[in-house]
Backbone as JSON Lines, residues from 0, in Angstrom:
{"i":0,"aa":"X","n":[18.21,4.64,-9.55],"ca":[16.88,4.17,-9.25],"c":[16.71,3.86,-7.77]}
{"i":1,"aa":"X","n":[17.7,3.5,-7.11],"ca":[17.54,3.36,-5.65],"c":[17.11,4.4,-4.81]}
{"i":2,"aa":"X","n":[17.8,5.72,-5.26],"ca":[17.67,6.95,-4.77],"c":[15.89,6.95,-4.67]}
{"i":3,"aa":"X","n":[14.96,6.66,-5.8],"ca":[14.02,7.03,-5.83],"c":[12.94,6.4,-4.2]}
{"i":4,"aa":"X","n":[12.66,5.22,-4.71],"ca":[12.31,4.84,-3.54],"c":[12.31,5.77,-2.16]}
{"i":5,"aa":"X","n":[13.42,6.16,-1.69],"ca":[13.84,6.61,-0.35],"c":[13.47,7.57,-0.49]}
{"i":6,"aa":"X","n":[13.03,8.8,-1.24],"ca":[12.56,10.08,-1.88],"c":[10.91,9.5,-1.61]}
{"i":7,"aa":"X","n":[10.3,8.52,-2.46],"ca":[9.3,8.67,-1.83],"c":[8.99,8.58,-0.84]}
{"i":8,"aa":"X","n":[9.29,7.88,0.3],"ca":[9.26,7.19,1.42],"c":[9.59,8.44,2.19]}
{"i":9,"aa":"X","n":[10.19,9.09,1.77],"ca":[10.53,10.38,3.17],"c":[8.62,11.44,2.71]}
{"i":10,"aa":"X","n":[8.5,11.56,1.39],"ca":[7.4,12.44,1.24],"c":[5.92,11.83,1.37]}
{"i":11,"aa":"X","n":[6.05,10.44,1.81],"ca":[4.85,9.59,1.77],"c":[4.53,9.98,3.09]}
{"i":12,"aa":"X","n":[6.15,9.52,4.28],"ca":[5.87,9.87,5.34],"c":[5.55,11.26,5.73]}
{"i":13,"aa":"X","n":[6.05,11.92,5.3],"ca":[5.64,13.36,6.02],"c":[4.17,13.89,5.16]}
{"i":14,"aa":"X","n":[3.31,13.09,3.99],"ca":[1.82,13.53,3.79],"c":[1.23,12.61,4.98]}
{"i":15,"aa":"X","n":[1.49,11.68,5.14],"ca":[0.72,10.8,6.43],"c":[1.01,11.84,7.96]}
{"i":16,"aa":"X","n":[1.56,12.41,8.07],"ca":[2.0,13.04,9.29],"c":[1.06,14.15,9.43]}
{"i":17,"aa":"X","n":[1.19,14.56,8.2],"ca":[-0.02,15.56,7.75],"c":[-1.39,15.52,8.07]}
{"i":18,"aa":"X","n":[-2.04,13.96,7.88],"ca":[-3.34,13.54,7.86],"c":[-3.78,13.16,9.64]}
{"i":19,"aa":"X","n":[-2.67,13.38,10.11],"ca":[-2.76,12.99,11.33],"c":[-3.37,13.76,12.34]}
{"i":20,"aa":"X","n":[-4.44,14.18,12.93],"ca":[-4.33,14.8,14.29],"c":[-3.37,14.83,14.97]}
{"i":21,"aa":"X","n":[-2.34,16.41,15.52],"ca":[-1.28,16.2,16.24],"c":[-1.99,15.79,17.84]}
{"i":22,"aa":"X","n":[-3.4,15.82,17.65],"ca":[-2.83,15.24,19.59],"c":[-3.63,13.71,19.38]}
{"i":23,"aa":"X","n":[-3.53,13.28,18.14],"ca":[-3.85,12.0,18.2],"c":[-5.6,11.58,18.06]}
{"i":24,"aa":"X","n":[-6.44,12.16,18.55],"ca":[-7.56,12.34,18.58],"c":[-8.36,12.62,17.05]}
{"i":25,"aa":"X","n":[-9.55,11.84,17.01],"ca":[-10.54,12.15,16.15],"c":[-11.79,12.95,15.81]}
{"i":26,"aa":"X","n":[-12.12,13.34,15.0],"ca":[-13.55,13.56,15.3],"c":[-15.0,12.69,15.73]}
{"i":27,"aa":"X","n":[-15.66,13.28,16.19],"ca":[-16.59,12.34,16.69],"c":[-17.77,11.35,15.39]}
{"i":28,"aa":"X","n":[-17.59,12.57,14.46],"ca":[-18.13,12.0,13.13],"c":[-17.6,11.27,12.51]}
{"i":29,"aa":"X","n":[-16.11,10.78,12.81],"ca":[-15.37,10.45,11.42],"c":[-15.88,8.5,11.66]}
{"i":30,"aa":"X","n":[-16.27,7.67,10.91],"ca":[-16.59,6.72,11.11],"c":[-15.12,5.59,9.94]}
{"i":31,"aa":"X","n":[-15.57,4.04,10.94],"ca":[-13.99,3.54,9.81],"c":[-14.79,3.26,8.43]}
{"i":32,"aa":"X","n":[-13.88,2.94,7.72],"ca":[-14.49,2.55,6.32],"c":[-13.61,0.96,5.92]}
{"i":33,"aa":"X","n":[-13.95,0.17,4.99],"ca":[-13.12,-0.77,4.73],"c":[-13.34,-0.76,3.22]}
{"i":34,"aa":"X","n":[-11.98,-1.62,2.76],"ca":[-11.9,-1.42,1.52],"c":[-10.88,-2.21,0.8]}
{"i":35,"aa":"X","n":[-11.28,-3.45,0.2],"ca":[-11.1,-4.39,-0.6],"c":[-10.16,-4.0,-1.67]}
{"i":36,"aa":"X","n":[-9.14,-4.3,-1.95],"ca":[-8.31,-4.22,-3.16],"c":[-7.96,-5.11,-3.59]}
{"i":37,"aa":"X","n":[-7.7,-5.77,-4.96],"ca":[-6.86,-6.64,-5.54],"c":[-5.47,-6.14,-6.33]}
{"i":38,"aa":"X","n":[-4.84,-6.99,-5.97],"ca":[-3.26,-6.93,-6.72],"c":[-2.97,-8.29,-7.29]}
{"i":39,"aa":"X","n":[-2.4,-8.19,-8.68],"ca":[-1.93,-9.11,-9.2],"c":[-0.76,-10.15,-8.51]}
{"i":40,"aa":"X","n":[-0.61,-11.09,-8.33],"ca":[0.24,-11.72,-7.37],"c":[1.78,-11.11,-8.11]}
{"i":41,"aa":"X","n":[2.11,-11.33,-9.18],"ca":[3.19,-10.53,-9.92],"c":[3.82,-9.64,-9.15]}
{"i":42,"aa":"X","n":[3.11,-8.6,-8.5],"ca":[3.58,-7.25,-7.83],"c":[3.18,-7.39,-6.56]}
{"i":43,"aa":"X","n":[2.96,-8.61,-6.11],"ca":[2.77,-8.83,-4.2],"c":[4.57,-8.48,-3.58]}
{"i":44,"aa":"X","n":[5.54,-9.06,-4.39],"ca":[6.7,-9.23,-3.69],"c":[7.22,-8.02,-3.54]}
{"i":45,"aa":"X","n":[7.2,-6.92,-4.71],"ca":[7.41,-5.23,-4.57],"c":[6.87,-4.6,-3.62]}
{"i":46,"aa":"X","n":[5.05,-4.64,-3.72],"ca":[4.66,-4.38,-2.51],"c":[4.65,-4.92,-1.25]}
{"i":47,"aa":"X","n":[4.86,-6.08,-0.62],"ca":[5.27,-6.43,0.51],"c":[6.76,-5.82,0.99]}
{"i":48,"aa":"X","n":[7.9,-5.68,0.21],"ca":[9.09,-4.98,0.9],"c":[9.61,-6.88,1.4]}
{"i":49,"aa":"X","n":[11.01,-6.26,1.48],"ca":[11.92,-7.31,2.07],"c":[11.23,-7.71,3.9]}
{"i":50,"aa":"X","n":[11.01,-8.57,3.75],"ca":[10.18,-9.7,5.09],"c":[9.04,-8.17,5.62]}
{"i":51,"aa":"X","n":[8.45,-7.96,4.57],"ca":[6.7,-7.34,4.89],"c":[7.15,-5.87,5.42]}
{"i":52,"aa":"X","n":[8.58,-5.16,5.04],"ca":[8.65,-4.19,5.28],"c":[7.67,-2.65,4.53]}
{"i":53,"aa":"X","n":[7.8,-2.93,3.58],"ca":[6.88,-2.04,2.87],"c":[5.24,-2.01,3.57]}
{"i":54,"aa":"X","n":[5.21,-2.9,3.6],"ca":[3.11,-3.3,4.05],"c":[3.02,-2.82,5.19]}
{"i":55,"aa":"X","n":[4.45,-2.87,6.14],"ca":[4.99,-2.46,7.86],"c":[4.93,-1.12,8.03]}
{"i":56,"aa":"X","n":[5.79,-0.97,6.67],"ca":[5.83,1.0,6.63],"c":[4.19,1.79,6.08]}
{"i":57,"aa":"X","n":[3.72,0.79,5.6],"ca":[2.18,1.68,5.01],"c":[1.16,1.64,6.56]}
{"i":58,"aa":"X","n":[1.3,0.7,7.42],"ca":[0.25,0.39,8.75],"c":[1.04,1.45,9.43]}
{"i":59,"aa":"X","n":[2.25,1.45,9.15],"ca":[2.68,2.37,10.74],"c":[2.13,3.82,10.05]}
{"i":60,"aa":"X","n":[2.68,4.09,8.73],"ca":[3.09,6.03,8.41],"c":[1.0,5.86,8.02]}
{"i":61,"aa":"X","n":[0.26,5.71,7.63],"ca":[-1.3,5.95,7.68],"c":[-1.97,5.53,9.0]}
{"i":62,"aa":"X","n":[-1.55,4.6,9.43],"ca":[-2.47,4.5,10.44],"c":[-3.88,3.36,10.48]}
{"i":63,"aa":"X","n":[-3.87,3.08,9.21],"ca":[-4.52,2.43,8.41],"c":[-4.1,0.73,9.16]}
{"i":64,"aa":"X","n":[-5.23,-0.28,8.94],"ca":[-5.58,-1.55,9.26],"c":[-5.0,-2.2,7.86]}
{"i":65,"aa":"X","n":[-4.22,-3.04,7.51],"ca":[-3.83,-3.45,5.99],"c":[-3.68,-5.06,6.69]}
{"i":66,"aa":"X","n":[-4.71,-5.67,6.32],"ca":[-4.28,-7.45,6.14],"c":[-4.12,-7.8,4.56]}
{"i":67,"aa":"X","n":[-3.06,-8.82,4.27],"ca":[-2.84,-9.25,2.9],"c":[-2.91,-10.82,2.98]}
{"i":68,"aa":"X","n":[-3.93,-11.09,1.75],"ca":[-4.18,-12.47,2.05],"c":[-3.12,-13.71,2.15]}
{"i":69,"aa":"X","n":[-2.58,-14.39,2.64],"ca":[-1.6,-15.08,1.98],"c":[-1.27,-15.3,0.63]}
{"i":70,"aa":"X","n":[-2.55,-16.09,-0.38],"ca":[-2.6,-16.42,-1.2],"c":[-3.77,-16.17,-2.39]}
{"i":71,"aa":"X","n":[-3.22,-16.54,-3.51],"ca":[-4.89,-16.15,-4.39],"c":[-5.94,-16.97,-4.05]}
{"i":72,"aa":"X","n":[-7.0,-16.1,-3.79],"ca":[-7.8,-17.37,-3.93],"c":[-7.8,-18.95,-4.11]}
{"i":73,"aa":"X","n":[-8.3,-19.85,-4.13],"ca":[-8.4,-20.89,-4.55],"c":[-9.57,-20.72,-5.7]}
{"i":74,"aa":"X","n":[-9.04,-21.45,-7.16],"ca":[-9.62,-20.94,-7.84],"c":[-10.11,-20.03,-8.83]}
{"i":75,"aa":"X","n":[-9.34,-18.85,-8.82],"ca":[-9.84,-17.57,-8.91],"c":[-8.38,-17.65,-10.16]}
{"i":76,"aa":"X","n":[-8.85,-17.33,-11.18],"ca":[-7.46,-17.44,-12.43],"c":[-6.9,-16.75,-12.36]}
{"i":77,"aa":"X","n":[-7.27,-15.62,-11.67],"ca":[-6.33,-13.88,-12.02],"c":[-5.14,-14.01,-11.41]}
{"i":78,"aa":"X","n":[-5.5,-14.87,-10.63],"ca":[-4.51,-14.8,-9.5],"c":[-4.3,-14.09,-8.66]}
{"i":79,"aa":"X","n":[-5.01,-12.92,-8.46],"ca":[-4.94,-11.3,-7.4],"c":[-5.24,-12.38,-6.1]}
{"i":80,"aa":"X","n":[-4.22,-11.35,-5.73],"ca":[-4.4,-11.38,-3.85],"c":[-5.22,-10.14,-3.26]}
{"i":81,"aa":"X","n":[-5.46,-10.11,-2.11],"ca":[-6.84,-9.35,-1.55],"c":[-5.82,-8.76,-0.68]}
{"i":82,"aa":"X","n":[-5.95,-7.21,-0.54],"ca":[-5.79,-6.48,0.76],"c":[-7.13,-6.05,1.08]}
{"i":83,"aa":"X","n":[-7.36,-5.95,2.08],"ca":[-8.01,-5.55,3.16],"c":[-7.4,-4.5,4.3]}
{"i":84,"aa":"X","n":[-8.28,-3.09,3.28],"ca":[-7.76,-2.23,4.58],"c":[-8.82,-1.49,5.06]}
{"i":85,"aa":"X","n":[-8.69,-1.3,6.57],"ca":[-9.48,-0.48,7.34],"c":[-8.8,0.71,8.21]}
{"i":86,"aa":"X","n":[-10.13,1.64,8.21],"ca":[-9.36,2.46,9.17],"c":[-10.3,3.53,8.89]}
{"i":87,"aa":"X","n":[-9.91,4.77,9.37],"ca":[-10.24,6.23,9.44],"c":[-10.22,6.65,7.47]}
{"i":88,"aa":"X","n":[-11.41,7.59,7.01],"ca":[-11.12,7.85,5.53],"c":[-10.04,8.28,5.4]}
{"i":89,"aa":"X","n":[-9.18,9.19,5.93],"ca":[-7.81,9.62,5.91],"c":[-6.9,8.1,5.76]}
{"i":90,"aa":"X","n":[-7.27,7.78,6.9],"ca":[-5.97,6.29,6.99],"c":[-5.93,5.53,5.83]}
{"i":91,"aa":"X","n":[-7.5,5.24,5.16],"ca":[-7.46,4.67,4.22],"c":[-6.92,4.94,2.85]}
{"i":92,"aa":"X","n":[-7.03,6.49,2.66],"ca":[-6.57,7.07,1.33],"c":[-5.53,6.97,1.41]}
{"i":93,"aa":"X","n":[-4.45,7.36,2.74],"ca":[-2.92,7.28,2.9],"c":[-2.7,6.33,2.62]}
{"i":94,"aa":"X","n":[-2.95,4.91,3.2],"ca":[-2.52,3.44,2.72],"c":[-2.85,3.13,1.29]}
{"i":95,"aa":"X","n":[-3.97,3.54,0.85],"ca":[-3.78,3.5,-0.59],"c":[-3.28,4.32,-1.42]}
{"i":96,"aa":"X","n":[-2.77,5.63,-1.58],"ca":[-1.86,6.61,-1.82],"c":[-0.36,5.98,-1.95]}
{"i":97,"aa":"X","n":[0.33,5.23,-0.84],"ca":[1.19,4.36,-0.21],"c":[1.66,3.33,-1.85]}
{"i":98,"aa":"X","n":[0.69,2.54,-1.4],"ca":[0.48,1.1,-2.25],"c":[0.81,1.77,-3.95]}
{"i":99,"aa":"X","n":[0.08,2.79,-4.2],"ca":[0.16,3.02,-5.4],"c":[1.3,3.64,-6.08]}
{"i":100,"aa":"X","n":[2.25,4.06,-5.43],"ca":[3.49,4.74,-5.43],"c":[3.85,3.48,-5.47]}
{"i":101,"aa":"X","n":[4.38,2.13,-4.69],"ca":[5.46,1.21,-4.87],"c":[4.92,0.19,-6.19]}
{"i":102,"aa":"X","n":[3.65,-0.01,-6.01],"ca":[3.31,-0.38,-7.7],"c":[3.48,-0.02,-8.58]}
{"i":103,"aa":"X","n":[3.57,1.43,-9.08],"ca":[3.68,2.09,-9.75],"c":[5.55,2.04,-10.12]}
{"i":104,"aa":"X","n":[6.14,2.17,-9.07],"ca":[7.57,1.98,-9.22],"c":[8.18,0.78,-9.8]}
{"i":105,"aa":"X","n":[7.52,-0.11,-9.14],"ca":[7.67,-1.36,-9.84],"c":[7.1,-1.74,-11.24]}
{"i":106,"aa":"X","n":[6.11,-1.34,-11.9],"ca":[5.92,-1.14,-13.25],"c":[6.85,-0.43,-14.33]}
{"i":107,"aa":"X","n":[7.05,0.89,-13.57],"ca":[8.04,1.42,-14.43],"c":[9.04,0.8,-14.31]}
{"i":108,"aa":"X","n":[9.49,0.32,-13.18],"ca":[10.96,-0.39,-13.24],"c":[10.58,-1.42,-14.57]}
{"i":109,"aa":"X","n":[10.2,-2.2,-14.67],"ca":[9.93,-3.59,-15.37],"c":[9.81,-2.66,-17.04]}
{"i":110,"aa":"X","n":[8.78,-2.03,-17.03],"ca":[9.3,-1.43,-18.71],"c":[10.34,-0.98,-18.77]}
{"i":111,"aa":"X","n":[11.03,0.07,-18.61],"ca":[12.37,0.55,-18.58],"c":[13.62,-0.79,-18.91]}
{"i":112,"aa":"X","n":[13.16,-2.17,-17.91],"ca":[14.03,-3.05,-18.1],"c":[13.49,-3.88,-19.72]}
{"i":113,"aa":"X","n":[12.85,-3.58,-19.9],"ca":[12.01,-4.46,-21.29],"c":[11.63,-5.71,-20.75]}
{"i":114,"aa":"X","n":[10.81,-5.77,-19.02],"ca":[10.46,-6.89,-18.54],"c":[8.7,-6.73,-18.96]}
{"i":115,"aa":"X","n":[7.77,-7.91,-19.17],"ca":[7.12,-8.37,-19.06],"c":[6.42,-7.75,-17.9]}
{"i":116,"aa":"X","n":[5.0,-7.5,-17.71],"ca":[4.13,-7.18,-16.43],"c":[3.73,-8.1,-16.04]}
{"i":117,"aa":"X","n":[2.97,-9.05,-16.68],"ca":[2.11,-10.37,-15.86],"c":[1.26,-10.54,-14.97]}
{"i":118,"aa":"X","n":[0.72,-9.26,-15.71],"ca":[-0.41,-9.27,-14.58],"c":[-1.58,-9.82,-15.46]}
C-alpha cells in the first residue's frame, strides 16, 4: 500500500505539468475562479500530509491558491473544514483532481482495514 501513494504522486505530477503553459504564461481570457470545498475533519490529517506536506505538494504541482481553515466552524455539527481554492480553471481542477486521489486513498485504506469512516 505504500507503493501506491508514490505512483500517484509521480502521475498527479506529471498531469499538472501538463496543464501548465511551458513558458509559464496565460491567456488573456483565462480569468481566476474560486471554489469552496468541505471535508470532513476525519480525513483533514490524510489530506494535509505529514506537517502540511500533501496540501504543499497540491499548491506547488497545480499552481492553484489552497487555504485550509484551521478549524470547523464554530458551531457547525458536521464538523467539515473549508478549503478555499483559487486560481486559473486548470489550477483549480488540478488541485481538486489532487485532493480527491488522497481522500479517496484514505477511504479505501479504512474499509479494507474494517475501520469506521466518520464522516
Amino acid at each position: 500500500l505504500e507503493a501506491m501513494p508514490r505512483l500517484h504522486d509521480k502521475s498527479i505530477a506529471s498531469m499538472c505539468r501538463l496543464l501548465k503553459f511551458s513558458d509559464g504564461s496565460r491567456r488573456k481570457d483565462e480569468k481566476k475562479i474560486c471554489l469552496n470545498v468541505r471535508v470532513p475533519n476525519s480525513l483533514m490529517g490524510n489530506l494535509m500530509g505529514v506537517a502540511g506536506s500533501r496540501i504543499k505538494a497540491i499548491r506547488q504541482e497545480s499552481g492553484a491558491d489552497v487555504d485550509v481553515s484551521r478549524d470547523a466552524k464554530a458551531g457547525d455539527p458536521s464538523g467539515n473544514r473549508t478549503i478555499v481554492i483559487e486560481g486559473l480553471e486548470e489550477q483549480v481542477n488540478a488541485a481538486i483532481y489532487m485532493m480527491q486521489i488522497f481522500l479517496w486513498e484514505e477511504i479505501s485504506f479504512r474499509k479494507t482495514q474494517g475501520l469506521g469512516l466518520s464522516i
